[in-house]
N, C-alpha and C positions, 0 to 999 in steps of 0.2 A: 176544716182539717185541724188537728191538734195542734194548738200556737207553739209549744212544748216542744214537740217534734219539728217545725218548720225553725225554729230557732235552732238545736239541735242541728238539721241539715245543714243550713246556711254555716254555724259556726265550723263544721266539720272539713266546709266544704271551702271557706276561705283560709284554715289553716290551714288546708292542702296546699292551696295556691302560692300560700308565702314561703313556704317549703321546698315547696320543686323551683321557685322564683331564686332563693337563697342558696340554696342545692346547684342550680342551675348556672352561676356565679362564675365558676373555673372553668366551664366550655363557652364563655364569649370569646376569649382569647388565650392566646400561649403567654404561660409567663411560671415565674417559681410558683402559685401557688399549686396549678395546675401540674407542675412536674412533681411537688408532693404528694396531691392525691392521686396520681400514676402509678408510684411505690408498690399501692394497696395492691394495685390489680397484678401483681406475680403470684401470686398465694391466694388459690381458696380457702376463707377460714368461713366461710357460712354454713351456720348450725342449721341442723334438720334433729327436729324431737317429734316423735310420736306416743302418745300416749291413749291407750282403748283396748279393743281390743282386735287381736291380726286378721289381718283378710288375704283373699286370694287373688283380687286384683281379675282384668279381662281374660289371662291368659288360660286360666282354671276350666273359665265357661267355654273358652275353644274345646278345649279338649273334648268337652262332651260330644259322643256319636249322635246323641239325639237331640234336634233343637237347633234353632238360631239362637245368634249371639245379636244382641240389637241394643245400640248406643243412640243416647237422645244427648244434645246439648242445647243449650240454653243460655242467648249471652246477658248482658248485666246492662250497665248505664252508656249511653253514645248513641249516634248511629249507627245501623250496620246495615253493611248488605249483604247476600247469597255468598260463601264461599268463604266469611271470615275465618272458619276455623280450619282453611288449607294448612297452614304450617304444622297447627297442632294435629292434625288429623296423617301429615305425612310421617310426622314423629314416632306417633303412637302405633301407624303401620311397620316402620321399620323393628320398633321395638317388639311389636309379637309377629317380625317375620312373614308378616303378609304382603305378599311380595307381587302380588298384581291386584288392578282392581277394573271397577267397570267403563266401559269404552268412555261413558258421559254420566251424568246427572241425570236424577228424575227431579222433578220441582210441582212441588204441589199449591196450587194460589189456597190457603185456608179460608174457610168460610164456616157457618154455620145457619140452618134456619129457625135455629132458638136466640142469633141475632143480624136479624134479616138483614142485605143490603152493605155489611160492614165487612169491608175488607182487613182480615185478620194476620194476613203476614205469608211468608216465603216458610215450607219446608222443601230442601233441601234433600236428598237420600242419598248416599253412594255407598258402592259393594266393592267390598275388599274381600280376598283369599289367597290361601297362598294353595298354587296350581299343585304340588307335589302332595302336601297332607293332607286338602280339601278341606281346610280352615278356612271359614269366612265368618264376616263381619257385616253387619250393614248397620251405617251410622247416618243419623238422623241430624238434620242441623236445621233449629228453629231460629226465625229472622223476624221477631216483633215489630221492629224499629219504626214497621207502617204506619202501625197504629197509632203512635205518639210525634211521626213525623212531621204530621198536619199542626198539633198543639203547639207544638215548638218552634213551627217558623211562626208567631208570633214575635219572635225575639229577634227576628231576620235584621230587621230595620238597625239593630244595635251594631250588626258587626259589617253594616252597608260603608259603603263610601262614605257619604255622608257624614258619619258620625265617626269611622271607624281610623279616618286619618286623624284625628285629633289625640290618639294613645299614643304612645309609646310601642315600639315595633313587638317587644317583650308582653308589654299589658294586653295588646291589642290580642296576641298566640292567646294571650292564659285567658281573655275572655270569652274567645272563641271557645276556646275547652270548656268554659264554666256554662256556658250556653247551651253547648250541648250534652253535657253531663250532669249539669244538679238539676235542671227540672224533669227529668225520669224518675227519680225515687217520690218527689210529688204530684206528678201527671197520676204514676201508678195508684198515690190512693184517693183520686178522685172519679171520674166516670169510663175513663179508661183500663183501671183495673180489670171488669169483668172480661171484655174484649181479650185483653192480655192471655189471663185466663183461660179462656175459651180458646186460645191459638196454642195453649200448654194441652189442653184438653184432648184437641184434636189432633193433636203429634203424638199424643201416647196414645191414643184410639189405632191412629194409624198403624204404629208401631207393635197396637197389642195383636192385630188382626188382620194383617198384608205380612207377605216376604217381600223381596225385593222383585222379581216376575211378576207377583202379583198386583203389583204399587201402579198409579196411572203413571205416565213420563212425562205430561204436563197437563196444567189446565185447572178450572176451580173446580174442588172437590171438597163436599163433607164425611164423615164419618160420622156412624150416628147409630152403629147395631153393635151389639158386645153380645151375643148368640148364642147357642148350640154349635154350630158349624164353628166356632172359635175356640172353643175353649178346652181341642186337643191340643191346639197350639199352643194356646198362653200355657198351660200344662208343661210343656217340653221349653220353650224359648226360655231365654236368661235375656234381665233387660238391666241396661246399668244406665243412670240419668246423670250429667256434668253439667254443671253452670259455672257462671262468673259471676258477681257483687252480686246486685242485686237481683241476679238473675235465682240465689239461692232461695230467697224469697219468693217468688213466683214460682220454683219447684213445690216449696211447700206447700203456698195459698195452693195450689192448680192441683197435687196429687189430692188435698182436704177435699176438695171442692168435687172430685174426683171421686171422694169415699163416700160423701153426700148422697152425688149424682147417682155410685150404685145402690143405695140403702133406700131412696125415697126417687126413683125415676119419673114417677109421675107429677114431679115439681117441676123438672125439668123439659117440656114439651112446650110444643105449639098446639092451636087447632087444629091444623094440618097434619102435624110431621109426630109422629111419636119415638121417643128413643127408648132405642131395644135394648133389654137388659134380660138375659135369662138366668135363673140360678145355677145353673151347670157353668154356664160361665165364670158367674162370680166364684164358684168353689173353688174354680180353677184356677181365679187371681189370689185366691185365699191363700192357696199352698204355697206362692212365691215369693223369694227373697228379693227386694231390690237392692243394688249397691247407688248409695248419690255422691257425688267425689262432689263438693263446695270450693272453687277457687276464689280465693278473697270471699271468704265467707262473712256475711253480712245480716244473719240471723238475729243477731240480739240488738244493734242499733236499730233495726227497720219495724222489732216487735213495738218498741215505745209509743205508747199511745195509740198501742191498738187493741181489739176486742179480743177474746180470750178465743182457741177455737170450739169447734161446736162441742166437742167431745176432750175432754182432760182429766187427767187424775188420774184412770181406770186402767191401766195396764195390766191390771191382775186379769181384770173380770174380762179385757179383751182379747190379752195375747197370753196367757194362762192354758193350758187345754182343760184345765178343770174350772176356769174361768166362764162365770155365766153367760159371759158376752161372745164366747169365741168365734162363735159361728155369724158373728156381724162385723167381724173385722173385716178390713180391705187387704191385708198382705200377712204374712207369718211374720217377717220384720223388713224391716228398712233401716241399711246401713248408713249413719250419716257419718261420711269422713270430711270434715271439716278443716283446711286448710287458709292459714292466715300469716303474715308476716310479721313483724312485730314493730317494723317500719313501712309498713300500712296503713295509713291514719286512718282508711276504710275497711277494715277488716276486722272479724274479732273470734277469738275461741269462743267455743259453746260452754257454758258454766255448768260445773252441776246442777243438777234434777230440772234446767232449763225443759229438756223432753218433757218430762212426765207434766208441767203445766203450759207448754206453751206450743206443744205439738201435740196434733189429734192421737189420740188411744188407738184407734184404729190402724193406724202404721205402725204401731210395734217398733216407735223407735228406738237403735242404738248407735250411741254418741263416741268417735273415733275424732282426736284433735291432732291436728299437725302441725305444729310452730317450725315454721322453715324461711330462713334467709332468700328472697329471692333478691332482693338488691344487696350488694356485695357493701360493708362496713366498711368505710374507706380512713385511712389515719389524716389527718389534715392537721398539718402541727402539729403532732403528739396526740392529738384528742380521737379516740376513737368511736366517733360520735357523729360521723355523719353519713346518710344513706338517701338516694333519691328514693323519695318516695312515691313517685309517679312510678318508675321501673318496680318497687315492690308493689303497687297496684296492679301492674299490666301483666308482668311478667311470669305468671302462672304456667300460664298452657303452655310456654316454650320453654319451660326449666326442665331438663334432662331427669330430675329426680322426680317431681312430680308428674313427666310423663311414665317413669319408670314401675312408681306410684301406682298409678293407675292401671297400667299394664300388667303386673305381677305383685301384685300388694308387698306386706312388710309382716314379720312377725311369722315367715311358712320360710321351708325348704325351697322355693322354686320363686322366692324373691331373687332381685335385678342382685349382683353382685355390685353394680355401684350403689341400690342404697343399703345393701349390709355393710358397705365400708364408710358411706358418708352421712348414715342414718342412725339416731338412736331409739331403740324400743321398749318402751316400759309397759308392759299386760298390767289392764287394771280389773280388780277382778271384785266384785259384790261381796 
């Protein structure tokens, strides 16, 4: 692995800790310093800046009479198990008003026979609607964690009895966390990456070519034909894809990996098994817009010290219609709205022309940034200078405005009235 990058992690990854460790100071005990930074919390004053250009957010794609609406999420660095994104997922139903959903879960075990034997992770599905309009939803919630779980208890022995009474009650928390959080960004670029991948693969497979009826309710299952019989679907369906940290990254490897898979299938087989890919199909993913919402977006720290992808430069010759390439792209475009805190110390805006070299030509991307307060500035003595920075990492998916965000976009008539009041929009225009 690139010594560059693993120093890079490690430094990022122990400023974090002395942060939230220093941060963390005024909730051991009551006392004046602790009644000072209380003050802060009467008055929201956290900024939200939008800068790109406007979108219409989930609620657009209900509207539509023809078509499912189908949401994938994707989580970041931790553990997780089945069901992490209840809160945010209750959130986002109240906010587009879908007001009943299905009795239970479908849960799908991921597999594939292009890697035989490995257990690839938890999808999740559930159906929302609301019974009066006949708006529904069916959201996808991908659970890697499998795959890297095994890796990781390697480090079991550090946070055992054993060793682990000799911390300090504080160090001991923060090393737990660092155990289970910095070695996922480097499991990831070692031989667990493709696994990874291949568990992204098989959630938007599924996604591109089941409804929710059609979906199994449990059991291992691959996906492996992208057809004729599919691709009046993908046609009509609108599919919008959410991650966390590093989870934006495995959006990206896995949709790449993805536009590969449909250009050259025959890479992609076994003896046995062949995967289906017809052109009717692909025409059909051709003509679609994705939207990817990035919480704690993670894009430009995770590119360092990595290989370029297959395809760069070329956005004339592939998302152009006079463009020589058009008819080998993987989508029309792909929204990337990019959300980061600025007391995040894991997070980062997308830089300009980052797209045009550092993401495949073939997604047509465009670059939508959010700088948004999610840990609240707190005054501590006069300084208005400190922010947990753990809460500006986690706090994504339960912040009212970025579920509001995502639900109803920013910069249209039929945005959230709270982020017309507590959001600013700047159109950036070529």
């Amino acid at each position: 692995m690139n010594k560059y990058l693993t120093v890079k992690i490690e430094w990022l990854l122990l400023s974090f800790l002395i942060v939230i460790l220093l941060s963390g100071c005024a909730s051991i005990g009551k006392g004046a310093a602790e009644a000072v930074l209380e003050k802060s919390e009467n008055e929201d004053t956290r900024q939200c800046q939008v800068w790109g250009k406007p979108f219409m957010g989930i609620e657009a794609d209900l509207a539509q009479k023809d078509g499912k609406t189908k949401v994938l999420f994707v989580h970041g660095v931790g553990d997780h198990i089945p069901g992490y994104t209840t809160e945010f997922l209750e959130k986002l139903a109240k906010e587009l008003n879908l007001n009943a959903r299905s009795e239970g879960q479908k849960n799908i075990e991921l597999n594939t026979p292009l890697i035989p034997g490995k257990a690839l992770g938890n999808l999740r599905i559930t159906h929302l609607l609301n019974e009066k309009t006949r708006k529904e939803l069916t959201f996808y919630e991908l659970t890697w964690s499998e795959i890297t779980r095994q890796e990781k208890a390697l480090l079991d022995f550090d946070t055992s009895g054993e060793y682990d009474f000799r911390r300090a009650k504080i160090n001991g928390l923060l090393k737990k966390f660092s155990n289970d959080t910095g070695p996922d960004p480097i499991i990831y670029l070692g031989q667990s990456r493709v696994p990874i991948l291949a568990a992204y693969a098989q959630s938007f497979c599924w996604m591109a070519t089941q409804n929710w009826e059609d979906l199994p309710a449990s059991g291992k299952h691959s996906c492996l034909s992208l057809d004729d019989s599919h691709a009046s679907q993908i046609a009509k369906d609108n599919y919008v894809i959410i991650s966390h940290s590093l989870g934006s990254r495995i959006v990206i490897d896995g949709t790449q990996r993805i536009a590969s898979m449909l250009a050259a299938p025959e890479k992609y087989q076994t003896a046995t098994q062949k995967l289906v890919v017809t052109s009717k199909a692909v025409n059909a993913l051709q003509q679609k817009h994705i939207s990817m919402f990035m919480l704690s977006n993670q894009l430009p720290m995770l590119q360092l010290g990595r290989e370029l992808p297959e395809v760069a430069g070329q956005e004339t010759s592939y998302c152009d219609a006079n463009g020589a390439n058009y008819k080998k792209r993987m989508v029309s475009e792909t929204d990337i709205i990019a959300f980061s805190d600025p007391n995040d110390l894991l997070s980062y805006g997308i830089p300009p022309g980052f797209a045009s070299k550092y993401i495949d030509s073939r997604l047509c991307a465009q670059i939508t940034n959010v700088n948004i307060n999610i840990a609240k500035v707190m005054d501590a003595f006069g300084m208005t200078d400190l922010a947990n920075p753990m809460e500006a990492h986690v706090g994504y998916d339960t912040d009212d405005r970025v579920v509001a965000m995502i639900a109803k976009g920013i910069g249209n008539v039929g945005a959230s009235p709270l982020i017309k009041q507590r959001c600013e929009f700047v159109k950036e225009v070529k």
